[in-house]
C-alpha positions in Angstrom: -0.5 6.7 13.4 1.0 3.4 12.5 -1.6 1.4 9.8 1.2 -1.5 9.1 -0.3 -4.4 11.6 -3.5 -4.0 8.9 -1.5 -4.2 5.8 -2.3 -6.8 3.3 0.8 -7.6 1.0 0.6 -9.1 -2.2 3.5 -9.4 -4.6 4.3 -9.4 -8.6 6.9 -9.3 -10.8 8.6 -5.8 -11.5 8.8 -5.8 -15.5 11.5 -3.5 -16.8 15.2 -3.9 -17.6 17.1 -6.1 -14.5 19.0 -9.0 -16.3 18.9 -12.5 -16.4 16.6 -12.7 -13.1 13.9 -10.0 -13.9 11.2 -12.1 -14.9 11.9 -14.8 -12.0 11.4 -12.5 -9.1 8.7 -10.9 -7.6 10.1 -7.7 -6.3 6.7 -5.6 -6.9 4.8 -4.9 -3.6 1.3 -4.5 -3.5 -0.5 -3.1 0.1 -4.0 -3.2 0.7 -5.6 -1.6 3.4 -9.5 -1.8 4.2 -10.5 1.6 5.5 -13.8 0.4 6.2 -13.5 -2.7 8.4 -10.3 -1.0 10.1 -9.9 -0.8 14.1 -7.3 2.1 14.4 -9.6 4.9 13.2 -13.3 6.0 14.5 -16.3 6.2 11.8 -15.7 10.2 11.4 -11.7 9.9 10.6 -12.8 6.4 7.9 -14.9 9.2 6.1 -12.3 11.7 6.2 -9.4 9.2 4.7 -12.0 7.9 2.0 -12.9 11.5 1.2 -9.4 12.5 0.7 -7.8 9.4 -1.0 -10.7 8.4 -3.1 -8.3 8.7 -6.2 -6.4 5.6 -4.5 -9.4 3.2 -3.0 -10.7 1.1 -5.2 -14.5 -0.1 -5.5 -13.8 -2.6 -2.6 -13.0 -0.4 0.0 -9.2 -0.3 -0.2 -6.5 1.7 -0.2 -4.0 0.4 -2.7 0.0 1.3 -2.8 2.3 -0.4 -4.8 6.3 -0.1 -5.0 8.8 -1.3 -7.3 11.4 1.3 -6.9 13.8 -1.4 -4.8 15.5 -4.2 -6.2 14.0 -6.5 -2.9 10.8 -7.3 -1.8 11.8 -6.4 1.6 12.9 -2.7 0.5 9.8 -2.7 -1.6 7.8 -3.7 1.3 9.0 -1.1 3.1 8.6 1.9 1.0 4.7 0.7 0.6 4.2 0.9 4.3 6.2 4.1 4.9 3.6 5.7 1.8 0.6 4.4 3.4 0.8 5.6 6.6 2.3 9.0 5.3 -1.0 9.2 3.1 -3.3 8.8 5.8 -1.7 10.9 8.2 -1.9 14.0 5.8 -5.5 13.0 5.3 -6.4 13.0 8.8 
């Protein structure tokens, strides 16, 4: 299952060492993703995912991933869609 068309992004800066630049970039990826309101999984499978990742949804209804492990957005970007969809794959 592929989740990354209903991926919300947001970004931040990555705090730690990085040089000159590290507190004018906004490497950090955020990626939100409703289960709730989603149109890739039936009412049974939502219940399932929220059972499972409860430790990682927040009071809203979302599933929340965040990466800084890259020194790009893009790479960063990446890494929180390739976790997402590996999290709810094990959960369903």
């Amino acid at each position: 299952m592929d989740i990354s068309s209903e991926i919300q992004f947001q970004t931040a800066r990555s705090g730690g060492k990085g040089g000159q630049h590290v507190n004018k970039v906004e490497t950090m990826v955020i990626g939100s993703w409703a289960v709730d309101t989603s149109g890739l999984l039936d009412a049974q499978e939502k219940e399932r995912v929220k059972k499972i990742l409860s430790a990682r949804i927040n009071g809203e209804g979302f599933l929340l991933v965040r990466s800084r492990k890259d020194r790009t957005q893009l790479g960063n970007k990446a890494l929180v869609i390739r976790l997402m969809n590996e999290l709810v794959t094990r959960a369903l």
